[in-house]
Steps between C-alpha positions, in 0.01 A plus 500: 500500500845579589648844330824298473564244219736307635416359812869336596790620520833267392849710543668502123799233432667782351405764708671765691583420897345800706793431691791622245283790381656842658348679814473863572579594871230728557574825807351279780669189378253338336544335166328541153616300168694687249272448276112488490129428292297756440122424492323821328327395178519869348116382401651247252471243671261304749524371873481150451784541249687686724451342823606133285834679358531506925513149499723451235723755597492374827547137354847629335613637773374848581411642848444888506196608345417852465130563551207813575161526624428697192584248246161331602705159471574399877269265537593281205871554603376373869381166342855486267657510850306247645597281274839606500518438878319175510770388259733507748652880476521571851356907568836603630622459167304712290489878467146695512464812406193704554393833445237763612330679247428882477137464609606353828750807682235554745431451900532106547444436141907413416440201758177369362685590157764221640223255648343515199813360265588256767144361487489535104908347533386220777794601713579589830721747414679751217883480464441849337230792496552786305338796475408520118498874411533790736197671398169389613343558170256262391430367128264242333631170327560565157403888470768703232769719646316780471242435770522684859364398802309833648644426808832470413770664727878577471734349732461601843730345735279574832271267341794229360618481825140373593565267257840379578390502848285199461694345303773526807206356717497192232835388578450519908174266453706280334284501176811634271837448568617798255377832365600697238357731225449547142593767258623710696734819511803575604304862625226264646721253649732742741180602617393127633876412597521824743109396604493119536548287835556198262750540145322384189697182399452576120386706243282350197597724185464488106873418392614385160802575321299801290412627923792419705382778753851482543491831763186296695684193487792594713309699739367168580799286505647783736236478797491166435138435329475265244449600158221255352451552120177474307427528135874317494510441083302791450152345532376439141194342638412811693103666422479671194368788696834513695720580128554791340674566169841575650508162705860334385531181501763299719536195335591649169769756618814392256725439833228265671488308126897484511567373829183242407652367193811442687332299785263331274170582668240721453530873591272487784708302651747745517296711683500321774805356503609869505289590835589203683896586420355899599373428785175522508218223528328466191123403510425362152179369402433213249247262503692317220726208646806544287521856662464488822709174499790715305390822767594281787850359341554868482575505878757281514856621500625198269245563234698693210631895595484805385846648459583830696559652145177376415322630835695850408338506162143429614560729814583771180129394341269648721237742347332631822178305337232467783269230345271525799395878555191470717306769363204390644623623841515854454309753658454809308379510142831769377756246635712265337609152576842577602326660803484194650856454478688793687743519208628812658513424858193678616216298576213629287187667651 
């Protein structure tokens, strides 16, 4: 039996056209939607349900969907696509993005990494790869933030070069057309800039308006790397094991809940209205159809506006709150999470 519920696909009468939706001009010219889906569950919520929010997204419009060999949803996704494209959304149009996982940083295992998600996918190609984390440190599904993997290593960038070098060989077999990473550092990226024969196109990072990264942000505007923000409206839905008791909580800052009331939507909304008017490409995830319909309208210029008063006030609202820590990636048992981080310049050790 099919993973996928809906077996056709039939473009919404009041959907979005692809084709008014806002593109991103990536470094080497390609271009990525302003706006896109994520597809991790956070373990709330199933494949099939996921890959059919796909469809429906797809159905209202949506193109770019953010996915990762790790979210153990690919090949669900895959048969969403098919669908998708047997509906008549030609390949070109859509926006795949891929990424290896942690596990996978070894000799020739990036590209079987990649042939593995295109298989899972059923494409021929990724729009975009991304390296996930930086550190090859591996962890269980579903294990709390205090496990360690006994093998677990800082960041050594002899070995991420490795790494980034097959991911380099990815785009010359034609099997990616872009590469980029994920949570990275500004400490960790120089490194890769001065190292790299090809520029990562974009940067996947946790930004709402409690984490602007605002210092990280326009590192990456200046040598032209897209910022691409996850976690956008502060990921409520995230695992329980990922909160801690001083998590705040995005949608109920008192300026987000002003500038709501005045639109007359809901404060998520202005969350992503806010990153698309930032800059960077939100990824939100829903598999509810009244939000990633309102998600998408959220990409298009026309669509109500955020003041530049109001985008000084929520600029003024950040609380440095990293939602996403990644404990689980550290290496020694005295550390602490913002090890991972480089907070003060120095890559840790």
């Amino acid at each position: 039996m099919s993973a996928v519920k809906k077996t056709t696909f039939v473009m919404a009468e009041e959907g979005v056209d692809p084709n008014i939706v806002p593109k991103k001009t990536l470094n080497n010219g390609e271009k990525m939607p302003a706006i896109g889906m994520g597809t991790f569950g956070s373990d709330r919520f199933g494949n099939i349900e996921i890959a059919n929010a796909v469809i429906g997204a797809a159905e209202y419009g949506q193109r770019a969907f953010d996915c990762a060999s790790v979210y153990g949803n690919e090949k669900e996704i895959g048969e969403a696509l098919k669908v998708v494209m047997a509906g008549g959304v030609p390949r070109a149009e859509l926006f795949i993005t891929s990424k290896v996982w942690n596990d996978m940083h070894g000799d020739g295992q990036v590209i079987a990494s990649c042939k593995k998600s295109l298989a899972d996918l059923g494409l021929d190609y990724l729009d975009l790869f991304l390296v996930h984390w930086p550190f090859p440190n591996f962890h269980a599904k579903g294990v709390t933030v205090d496990s360690r993997d006994k093998n677990a290593k800082p960041y050594i960038h002899e070995n991420f070069m490795k790494t980034w070098a097959q991911m380099e060989q990815l785009v010359e077999m034609g099997l990616v057309k872009s590469i980029g990473t994920s949570n990275m550092t500004i400490a960790k990226m120089k490194l890769l800039l001065r190292d790299c024969k090809i520029k990562p196109v974009a940067n996947e990072m946790e930004l709402h308006p409690h984490f602007q990264q605002p210092e990280l942000f326009d590192f990456m505007i200046k040598n032209d790397i897209q910022p691409i923000g996850f976690c956008p409206i502060g990921s409520p839905t995230r695992p329980d094991r990922d909160k801690t008791a001083t998590d705040t909580v995005d949608i109920e800052d008192p300026v987000v809940k002003k500038i709501a009331a005045r639109l007359g939507v809901h404060p998520a909304v202005v969350c992503i209205k806010w990153a698309v008017q930032r800059g960077q490409i939100p990824i939100p995830f829903s598999v509810f159809e009244n939000e990633y319909r309102s998600n998408l309208r959220c990409a298009l210029p026309d669509y109500m506006r955020i003041t530049d008063a109001e985008m000084a006030e929520l600029a003024s609202i950040d609380k440095q709150c990293r939602l996403i820590k990644g404990q689980v990636f550290l290496w020694r048992d005295d550390q602490e999470w913002t090890d991972l981080w480089d907070e003060d310049g120095v890559i840790a050790q």
